[in-house]
Biopython code that builds the backbone (N, CA, C, O; Angstrom):
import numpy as np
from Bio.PDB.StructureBuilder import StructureBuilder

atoms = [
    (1, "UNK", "N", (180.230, 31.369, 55.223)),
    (1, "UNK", "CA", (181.554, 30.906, 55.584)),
    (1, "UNK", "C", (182.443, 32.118, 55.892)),
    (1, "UNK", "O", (182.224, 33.166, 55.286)),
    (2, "UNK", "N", (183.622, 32.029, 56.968)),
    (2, "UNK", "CA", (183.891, 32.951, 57.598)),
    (2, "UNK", "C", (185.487, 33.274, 56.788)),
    (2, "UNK", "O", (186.286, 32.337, 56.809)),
    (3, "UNK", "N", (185.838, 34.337, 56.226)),
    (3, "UNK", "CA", (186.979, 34.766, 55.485)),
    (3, "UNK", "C", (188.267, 34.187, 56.486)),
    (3, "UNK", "O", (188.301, 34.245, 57.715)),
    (4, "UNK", "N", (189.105, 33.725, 55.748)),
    (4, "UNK", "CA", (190.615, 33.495, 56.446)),
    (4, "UNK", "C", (191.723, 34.375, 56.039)),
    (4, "UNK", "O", (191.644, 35.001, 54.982)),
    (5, "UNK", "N", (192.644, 34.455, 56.728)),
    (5, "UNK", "CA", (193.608, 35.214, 56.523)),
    (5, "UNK", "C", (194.861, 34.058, 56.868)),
    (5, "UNK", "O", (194.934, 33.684, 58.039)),
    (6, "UNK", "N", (195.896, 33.460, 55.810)),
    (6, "UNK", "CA", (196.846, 33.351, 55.980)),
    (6, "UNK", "C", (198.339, 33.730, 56.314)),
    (6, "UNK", "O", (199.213, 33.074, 55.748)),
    (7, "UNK", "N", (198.632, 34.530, 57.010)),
    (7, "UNK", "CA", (199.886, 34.884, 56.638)),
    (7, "UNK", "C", (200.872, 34.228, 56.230)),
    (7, "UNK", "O", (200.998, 33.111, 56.731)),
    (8, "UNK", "N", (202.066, 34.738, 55.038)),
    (8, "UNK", "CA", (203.186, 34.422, 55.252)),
    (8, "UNK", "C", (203.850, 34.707, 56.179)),
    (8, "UNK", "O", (203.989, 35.835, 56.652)),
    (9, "UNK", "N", (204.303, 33.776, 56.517)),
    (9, "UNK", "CA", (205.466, 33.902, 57.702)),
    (9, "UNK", "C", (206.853, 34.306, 57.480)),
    (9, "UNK", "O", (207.674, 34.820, 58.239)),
    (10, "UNK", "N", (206.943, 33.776, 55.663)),
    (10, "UNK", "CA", (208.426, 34.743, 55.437)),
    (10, "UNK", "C", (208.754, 36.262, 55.308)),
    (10, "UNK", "O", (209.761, 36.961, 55.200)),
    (11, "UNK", "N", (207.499, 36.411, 55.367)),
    (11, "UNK", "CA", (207.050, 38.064, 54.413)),
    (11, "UNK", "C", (206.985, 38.810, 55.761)),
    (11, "UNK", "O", (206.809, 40.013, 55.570)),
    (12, "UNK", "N", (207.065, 38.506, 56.943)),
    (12, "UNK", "CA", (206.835, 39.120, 58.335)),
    (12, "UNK", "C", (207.939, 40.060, 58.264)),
    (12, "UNK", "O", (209.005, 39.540, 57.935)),
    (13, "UNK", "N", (207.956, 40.974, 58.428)),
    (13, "UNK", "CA", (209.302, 42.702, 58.618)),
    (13, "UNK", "C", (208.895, 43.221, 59.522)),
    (13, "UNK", "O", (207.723, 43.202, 59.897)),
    (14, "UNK", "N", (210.018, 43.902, 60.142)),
    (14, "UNK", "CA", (209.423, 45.033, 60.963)),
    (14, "UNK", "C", (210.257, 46.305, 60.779)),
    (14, "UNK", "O", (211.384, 46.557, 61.204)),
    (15, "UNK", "N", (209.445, 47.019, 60.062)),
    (15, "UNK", "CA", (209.938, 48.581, 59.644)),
    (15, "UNK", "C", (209.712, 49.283, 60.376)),
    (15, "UNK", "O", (208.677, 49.936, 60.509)),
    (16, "UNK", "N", (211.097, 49.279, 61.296)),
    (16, "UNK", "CA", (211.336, 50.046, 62.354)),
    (16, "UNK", "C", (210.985, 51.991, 61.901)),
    (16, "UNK", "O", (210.418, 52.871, 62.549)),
    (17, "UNK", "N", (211.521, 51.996, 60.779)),
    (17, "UNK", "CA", (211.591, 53.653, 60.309)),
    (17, "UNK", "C", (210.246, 53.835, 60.134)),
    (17, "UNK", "O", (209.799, 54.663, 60.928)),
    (18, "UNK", "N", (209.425, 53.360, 59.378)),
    (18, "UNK", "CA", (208.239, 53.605, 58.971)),
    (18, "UNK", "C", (206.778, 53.320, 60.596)),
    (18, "UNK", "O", (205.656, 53.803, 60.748)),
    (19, "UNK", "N", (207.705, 52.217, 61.568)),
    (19, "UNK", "CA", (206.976, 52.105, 62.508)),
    (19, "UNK", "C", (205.837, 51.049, 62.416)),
    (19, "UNK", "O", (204.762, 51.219, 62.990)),
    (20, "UNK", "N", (206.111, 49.990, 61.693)),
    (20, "UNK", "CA", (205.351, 49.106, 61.089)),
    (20, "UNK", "C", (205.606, 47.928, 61.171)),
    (20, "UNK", "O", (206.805, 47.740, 60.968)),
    (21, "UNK", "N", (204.754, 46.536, 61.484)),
    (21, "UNK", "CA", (205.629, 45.466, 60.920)),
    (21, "UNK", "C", (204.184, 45.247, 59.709)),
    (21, "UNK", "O", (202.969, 45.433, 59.653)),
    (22, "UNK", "N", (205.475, 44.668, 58.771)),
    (22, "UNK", "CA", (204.463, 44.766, 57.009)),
    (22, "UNK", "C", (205.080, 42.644, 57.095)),
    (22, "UNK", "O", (205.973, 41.862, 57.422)),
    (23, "UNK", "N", (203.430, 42.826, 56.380)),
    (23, "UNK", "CA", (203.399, 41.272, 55.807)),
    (23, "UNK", "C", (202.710, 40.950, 54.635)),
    (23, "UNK", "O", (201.917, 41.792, 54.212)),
    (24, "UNK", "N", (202.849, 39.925, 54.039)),
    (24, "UNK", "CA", (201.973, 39.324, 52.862)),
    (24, "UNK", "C", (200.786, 38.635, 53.513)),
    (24, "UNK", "O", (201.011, 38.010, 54.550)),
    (25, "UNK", "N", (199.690, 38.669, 53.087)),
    (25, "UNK", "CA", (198.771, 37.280, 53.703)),
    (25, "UNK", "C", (197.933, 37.269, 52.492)),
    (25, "UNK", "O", (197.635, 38.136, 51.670)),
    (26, "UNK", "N", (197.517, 35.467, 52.696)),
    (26, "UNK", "CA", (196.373, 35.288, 51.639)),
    (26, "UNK", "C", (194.731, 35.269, 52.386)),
    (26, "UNK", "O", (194.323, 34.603, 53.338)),
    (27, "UNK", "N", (194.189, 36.045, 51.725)),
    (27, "UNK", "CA", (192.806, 36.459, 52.216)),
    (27, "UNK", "C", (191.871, 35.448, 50.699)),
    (27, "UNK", "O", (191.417, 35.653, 49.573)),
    (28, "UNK", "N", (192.042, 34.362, 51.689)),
    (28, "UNK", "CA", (190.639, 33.558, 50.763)),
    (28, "UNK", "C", (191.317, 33.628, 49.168)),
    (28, "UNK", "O", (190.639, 34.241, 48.342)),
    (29, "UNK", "N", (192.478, 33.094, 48.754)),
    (29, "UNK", "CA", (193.012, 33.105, 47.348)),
    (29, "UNK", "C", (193.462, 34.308, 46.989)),
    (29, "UNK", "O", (194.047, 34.282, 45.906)),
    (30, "UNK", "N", (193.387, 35.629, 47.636)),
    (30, "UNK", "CA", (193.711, 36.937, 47.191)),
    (30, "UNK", "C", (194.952, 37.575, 48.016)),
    (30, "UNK", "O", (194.926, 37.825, 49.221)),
    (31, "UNK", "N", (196.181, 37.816, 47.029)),
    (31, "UNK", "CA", (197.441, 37.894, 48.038)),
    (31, "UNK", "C", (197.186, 39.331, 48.197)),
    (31, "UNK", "O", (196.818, 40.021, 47.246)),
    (32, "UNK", "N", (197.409, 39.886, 49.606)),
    (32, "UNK", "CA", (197.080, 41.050, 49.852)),
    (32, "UNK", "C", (198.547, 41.251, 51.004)),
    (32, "UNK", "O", (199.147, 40.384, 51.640)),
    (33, "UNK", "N", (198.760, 42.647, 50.935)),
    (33, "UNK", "CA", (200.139, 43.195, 51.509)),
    (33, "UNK", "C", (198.869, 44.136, 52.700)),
    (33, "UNK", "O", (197.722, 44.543, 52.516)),
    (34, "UNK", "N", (200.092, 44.180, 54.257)),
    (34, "UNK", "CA", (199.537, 44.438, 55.127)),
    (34, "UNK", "C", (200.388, 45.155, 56.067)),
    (34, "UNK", "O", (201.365, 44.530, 56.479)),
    (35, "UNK", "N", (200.132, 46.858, 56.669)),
    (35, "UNK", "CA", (200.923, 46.962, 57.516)),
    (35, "UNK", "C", (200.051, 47.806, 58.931)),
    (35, "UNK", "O", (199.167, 48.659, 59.007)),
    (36, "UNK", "N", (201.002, 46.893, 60.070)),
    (36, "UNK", "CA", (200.152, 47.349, 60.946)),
    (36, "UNK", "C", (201.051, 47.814, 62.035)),
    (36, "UNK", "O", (201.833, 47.156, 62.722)),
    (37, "UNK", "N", (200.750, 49.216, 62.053)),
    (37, "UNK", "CA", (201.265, 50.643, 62.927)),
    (37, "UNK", "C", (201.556, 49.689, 64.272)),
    (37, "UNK", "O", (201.002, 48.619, 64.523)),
    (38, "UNK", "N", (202.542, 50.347, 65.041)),
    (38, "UNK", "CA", (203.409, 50.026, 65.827)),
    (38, "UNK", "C", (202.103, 50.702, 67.218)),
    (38, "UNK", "O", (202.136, 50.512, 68.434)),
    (39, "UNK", "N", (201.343, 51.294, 66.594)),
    (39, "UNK", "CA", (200.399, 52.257, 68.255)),
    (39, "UNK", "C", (199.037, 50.994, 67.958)),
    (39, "UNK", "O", (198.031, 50.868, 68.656)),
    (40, "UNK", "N", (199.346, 50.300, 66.910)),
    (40, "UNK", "CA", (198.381, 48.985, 67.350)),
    (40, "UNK", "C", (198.674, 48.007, 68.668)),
    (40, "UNK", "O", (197.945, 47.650, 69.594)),
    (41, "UNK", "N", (200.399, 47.668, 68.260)),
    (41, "UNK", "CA", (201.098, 46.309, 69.074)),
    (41, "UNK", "C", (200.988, 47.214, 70.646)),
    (41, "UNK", "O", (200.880, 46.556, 71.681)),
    (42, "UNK", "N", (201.020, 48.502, 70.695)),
    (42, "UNK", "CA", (201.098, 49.245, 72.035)),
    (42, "UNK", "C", (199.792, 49.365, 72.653)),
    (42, "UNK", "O", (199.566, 49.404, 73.863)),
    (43, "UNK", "N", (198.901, 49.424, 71.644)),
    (43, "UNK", "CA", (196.917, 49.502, 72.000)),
    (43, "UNK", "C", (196.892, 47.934, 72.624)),
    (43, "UNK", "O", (196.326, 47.882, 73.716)),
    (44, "UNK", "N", (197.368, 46.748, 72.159)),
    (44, "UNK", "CA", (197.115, 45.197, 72.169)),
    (44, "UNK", "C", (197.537, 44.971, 73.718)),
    (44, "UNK", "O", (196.933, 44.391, 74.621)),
    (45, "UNK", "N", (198.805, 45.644, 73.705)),
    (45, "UNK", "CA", (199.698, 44.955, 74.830)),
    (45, "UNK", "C", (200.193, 46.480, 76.013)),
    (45, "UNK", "O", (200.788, 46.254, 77.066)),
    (46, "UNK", "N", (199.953, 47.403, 75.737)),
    (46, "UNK", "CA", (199.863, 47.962, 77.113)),
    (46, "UNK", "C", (201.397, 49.024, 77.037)),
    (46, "UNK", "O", (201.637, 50.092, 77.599)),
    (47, "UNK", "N", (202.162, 48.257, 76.173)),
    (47, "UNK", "CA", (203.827, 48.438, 75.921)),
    (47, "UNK", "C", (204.033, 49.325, 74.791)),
    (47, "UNK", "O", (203.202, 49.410, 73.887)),
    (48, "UNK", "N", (205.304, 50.105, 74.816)),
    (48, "UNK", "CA", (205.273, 50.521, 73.705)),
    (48, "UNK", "C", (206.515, 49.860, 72.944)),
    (48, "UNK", "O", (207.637, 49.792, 73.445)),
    (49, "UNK", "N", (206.174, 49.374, 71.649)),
    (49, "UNK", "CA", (207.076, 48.101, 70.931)),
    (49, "UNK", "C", (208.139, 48.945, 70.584)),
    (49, "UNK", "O", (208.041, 49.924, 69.845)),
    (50, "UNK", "N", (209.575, 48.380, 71.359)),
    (50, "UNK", "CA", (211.027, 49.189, 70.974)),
    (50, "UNK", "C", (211.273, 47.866, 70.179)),
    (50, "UNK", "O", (210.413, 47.436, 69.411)),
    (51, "UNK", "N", (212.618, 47.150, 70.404)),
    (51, "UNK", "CA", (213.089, 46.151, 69.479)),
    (51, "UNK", "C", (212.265, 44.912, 69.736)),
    (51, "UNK", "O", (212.946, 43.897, 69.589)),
    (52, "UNK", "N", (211.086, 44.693, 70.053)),
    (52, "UNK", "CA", (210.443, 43.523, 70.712)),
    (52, "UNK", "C", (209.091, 43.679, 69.357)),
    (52, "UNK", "O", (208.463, 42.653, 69.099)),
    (53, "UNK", "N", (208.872, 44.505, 68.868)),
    (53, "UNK", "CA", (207.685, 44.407, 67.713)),
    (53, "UNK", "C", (207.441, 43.003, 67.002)),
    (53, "UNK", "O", (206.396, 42.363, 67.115)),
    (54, "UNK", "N", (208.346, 42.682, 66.391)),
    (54, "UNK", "CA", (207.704, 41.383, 65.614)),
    (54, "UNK", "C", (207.258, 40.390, 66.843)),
    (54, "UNK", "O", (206.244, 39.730, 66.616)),
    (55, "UNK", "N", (207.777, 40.237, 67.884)),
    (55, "UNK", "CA", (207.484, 39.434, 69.326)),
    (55, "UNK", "C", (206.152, 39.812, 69.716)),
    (55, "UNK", "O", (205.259, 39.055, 70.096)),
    (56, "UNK", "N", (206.112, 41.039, 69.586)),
    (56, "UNK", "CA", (204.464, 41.438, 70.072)),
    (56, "UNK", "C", (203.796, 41.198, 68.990)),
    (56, "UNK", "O", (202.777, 41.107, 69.675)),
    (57, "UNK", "N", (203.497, 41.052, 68.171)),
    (57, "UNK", "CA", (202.825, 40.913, 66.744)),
    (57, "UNK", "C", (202.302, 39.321, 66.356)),
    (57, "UNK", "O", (201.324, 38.914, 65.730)),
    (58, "UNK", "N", (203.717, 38.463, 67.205)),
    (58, "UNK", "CA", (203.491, 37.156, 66.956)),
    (58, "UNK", "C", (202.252, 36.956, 68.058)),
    (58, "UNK", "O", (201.163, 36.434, 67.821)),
    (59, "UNK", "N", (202.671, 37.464, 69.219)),
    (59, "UNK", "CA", (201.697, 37.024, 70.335)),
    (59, "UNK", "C", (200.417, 37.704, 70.043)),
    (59, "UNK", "O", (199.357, 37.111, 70.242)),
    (60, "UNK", "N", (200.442, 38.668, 69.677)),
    (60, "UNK", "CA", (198.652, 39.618, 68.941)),
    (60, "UNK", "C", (197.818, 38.963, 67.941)),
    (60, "UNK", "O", (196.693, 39.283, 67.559)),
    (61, "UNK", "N", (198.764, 37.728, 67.483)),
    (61, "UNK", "CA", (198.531, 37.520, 66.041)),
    (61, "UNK", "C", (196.745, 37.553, 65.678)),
    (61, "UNK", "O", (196.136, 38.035, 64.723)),
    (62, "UNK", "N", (196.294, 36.841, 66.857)),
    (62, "UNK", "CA", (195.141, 35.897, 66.525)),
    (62, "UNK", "C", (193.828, 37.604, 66.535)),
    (62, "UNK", "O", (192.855, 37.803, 65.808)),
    (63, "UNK", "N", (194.314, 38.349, 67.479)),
    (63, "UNK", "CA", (193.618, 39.604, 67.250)),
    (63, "UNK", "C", (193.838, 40.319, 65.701)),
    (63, "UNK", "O", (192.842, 40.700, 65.087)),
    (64, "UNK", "N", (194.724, 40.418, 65.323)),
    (64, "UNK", "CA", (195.596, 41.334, 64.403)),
    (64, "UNK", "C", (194.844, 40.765, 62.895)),
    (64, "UNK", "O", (194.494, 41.542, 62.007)),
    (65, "UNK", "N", (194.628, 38.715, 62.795)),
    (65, "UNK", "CA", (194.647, 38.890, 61.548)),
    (65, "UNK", "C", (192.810, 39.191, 62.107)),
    (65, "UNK", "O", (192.474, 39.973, 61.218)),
    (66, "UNK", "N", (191.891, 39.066, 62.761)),
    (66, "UNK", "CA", (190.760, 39.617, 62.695)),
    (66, "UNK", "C", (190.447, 40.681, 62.291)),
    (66, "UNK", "O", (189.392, 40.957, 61.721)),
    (67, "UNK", "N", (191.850, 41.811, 62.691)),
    (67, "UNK", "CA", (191.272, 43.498, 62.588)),
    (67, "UNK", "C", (191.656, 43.157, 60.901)),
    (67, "UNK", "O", (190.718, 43.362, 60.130)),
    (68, "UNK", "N", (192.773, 42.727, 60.369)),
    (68, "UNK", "CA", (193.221, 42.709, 59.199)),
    (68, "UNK", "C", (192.458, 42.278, 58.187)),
    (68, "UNK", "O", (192.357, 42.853, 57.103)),
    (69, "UNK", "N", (191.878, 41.215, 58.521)),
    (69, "UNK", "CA", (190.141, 41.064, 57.386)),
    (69, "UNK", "C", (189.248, 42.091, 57.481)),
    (69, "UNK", "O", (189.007, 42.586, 56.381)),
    (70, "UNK", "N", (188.664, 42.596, 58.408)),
    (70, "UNK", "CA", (187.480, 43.721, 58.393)),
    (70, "UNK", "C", (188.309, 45.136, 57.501)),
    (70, "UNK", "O", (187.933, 45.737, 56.494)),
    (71, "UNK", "N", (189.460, 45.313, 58.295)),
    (71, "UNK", "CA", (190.351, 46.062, 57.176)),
    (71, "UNK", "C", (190.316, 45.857, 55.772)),
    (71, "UNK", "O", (189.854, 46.769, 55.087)),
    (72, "UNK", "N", (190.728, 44.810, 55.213)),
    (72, "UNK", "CA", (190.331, 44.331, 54.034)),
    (72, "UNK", "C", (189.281, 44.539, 53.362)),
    (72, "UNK", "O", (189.128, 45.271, 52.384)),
    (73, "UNK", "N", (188.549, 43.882, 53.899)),
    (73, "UNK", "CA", (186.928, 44.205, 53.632)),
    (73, "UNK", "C", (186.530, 45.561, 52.713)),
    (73, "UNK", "O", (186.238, 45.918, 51.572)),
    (74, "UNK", "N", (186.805, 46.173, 54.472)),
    (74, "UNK", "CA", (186.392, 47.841, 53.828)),
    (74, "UNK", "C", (187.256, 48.497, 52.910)),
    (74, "UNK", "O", (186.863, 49.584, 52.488)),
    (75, "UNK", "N", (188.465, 48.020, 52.469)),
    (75, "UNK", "CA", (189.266, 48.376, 52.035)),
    (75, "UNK", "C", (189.994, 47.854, 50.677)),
    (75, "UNK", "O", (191.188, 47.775, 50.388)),
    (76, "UNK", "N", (188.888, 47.548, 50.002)),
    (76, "UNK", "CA", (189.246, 46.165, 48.611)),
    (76, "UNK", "C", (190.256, 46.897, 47.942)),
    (76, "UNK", "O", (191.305, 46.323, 47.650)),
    (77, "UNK", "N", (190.054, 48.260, 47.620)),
    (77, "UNK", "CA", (191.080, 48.517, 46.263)),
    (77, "UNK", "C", (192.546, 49.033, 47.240)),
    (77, "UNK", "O", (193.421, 49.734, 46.732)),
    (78, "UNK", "N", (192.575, 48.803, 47.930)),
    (78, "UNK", "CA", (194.268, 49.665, 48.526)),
    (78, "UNK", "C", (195.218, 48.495, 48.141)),
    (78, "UNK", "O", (195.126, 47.275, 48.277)),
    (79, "UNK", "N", (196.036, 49.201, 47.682)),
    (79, "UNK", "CA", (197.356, 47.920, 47.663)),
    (79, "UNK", "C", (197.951, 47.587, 48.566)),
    (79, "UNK", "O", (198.385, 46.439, 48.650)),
    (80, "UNK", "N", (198.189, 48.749, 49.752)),
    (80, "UNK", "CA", (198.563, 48.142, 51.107)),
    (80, "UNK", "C", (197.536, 48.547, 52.078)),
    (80, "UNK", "O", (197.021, 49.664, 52.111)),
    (81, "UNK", "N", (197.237, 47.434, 52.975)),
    (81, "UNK", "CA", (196.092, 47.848, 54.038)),
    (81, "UNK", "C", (196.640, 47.808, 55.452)),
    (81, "UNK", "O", (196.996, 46.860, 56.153)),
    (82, "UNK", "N", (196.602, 49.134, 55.667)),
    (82, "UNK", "CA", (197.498, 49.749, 56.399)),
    (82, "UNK", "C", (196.470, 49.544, 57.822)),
    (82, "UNK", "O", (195.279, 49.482, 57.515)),
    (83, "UNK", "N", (196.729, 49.443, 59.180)),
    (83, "UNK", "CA", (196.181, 48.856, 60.277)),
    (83, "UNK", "C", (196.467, 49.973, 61.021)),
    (83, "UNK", "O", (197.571, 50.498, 60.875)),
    (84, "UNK", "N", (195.571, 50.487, 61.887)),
    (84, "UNK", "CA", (195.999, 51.832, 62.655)),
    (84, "UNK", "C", (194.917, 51.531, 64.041)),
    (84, "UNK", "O", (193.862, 50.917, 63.884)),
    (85, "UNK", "N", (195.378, 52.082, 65.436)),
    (85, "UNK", "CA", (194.352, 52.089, 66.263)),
    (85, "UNK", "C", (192.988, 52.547, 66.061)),
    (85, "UNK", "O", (192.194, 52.668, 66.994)),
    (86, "UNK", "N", (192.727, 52.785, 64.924)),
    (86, "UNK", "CA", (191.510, 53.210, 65.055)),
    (86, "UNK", "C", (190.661, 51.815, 64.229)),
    (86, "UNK", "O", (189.461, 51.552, 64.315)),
    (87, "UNK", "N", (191.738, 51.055, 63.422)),
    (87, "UNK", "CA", (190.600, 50.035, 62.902)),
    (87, "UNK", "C", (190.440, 48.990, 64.507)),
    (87, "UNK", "O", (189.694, 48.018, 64.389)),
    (88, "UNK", "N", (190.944, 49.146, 65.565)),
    (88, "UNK", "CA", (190.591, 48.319, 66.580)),
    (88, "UNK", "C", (189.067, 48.407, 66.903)),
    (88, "UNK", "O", (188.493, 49.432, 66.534)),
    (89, "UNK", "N", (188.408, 47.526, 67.497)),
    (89, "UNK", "CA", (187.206, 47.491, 68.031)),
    (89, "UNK", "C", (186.975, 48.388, 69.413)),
    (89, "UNK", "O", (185.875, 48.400, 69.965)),
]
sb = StructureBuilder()
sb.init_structure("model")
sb.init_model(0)
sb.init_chain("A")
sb.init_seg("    ")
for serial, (resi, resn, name, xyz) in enumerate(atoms, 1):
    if name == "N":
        sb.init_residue(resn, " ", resi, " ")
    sb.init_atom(name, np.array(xyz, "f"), 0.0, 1.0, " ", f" {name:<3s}", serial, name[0])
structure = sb.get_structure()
């Protein structure tokens, strides 16, 4: 059976300073915190995300929570699992 990733939808930010939008999601009963670098939403979409990030993030979503489980995965003990162009395929 194939792992899910829920996000909260309230927990969605976008940390402009840090260059991030950070979320909560539940991974199969396990609440896990998630942030994924702003040179991801620019790798996805071609653009580079000025005030439009959480907009690009919504539309990436269905890519984003994929990279965000394999992230997970490899990544059980981090408290935040941080998403960078390089976890892309």
């Amino acid at each position: 059976m194939a792992l899910r990733l829920e996000i909260d939808q309230a927990s969605i930010t976008d940390n402009h300073i840090a260059r991030q939008v950070e979320f909560t999601g539940d991974l199969d009963g396990d609440e896990r915190d998630f942030a994924v670098k702003y040179s991801v939403l620019k790798e996805l979409s071609g653009d580079e995300p000025e005030a439009d990030a959480l907009e690009m993030f919504e539309r990436f979503s269905d890519e984003i929570v994929d990279v965000c489980i394999e992230a997970a995965l490899q990544r059980p003990s981090a408290t935040v699992v941080a998403i960078d162009e390089g976890d892309l395929e």
